[in-house]
C-alpha positions as CSV (number, residue, x, y, z in Angstrom):
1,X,99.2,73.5,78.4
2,X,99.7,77.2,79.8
3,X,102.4,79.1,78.2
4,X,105.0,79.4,81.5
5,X,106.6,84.0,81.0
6,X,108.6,84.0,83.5
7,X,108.8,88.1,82.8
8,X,105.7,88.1,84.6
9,X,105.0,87.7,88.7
10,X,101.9,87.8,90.9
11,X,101.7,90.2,93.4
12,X,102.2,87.3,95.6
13,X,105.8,86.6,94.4
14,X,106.5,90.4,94.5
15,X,105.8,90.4,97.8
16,X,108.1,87.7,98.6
17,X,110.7,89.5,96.4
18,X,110.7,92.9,98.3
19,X,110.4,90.8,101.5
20,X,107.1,92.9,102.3
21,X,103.2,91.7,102.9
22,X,100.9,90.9,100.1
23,X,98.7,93.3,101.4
24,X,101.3,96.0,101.6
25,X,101.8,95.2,97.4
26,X,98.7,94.9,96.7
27,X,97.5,98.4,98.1
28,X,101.0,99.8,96.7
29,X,99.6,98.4,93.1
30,X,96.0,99.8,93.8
31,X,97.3,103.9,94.6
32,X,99.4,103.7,91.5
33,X,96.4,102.6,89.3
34,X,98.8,99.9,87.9
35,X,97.1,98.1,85.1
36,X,98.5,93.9,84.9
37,X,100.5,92.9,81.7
38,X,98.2,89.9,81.4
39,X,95.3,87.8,83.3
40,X,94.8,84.4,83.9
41,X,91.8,83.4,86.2
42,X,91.4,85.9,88.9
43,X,95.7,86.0,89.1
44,X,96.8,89.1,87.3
45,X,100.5,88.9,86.4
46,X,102.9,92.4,86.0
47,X,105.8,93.0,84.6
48,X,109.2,92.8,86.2
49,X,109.8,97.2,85.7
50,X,106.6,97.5,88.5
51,X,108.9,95.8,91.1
52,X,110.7,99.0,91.3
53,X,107.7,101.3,91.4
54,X,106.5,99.4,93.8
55,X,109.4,99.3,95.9
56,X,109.6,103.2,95.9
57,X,105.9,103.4,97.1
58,X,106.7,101.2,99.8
59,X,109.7,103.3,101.1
């Protein structure tokens, strides 16, 4: 049974938290060369501090 960090999110729930597109995120995490805290599958989870780099990126 998966360990459940719930200090990680998926670019998808990041999305949904700055009320942008996951596109938008993911190309935001792509120019910043922002590595994932951990991998599972092809889903890479970040920490909750990239929200607000990402959010300034966006604006």
């Amino acid at each position: 049974m998966p360990t459940q960090n719930t200090d990680l999110l998926t670019a998808g729930n990041i999305a949904k938290e700055l009320a942008v597109s996951d596109a938008k995120v993911k190309k935001s995490i792509q120019q910043l060369g922002i590595k994932p805290k951990a991998k599972k599958g092809v889903c890479n989870y970040y920490s909750k501090d990239t929200v607000s780099k990402i959010k300034a990126a966006l604006k």
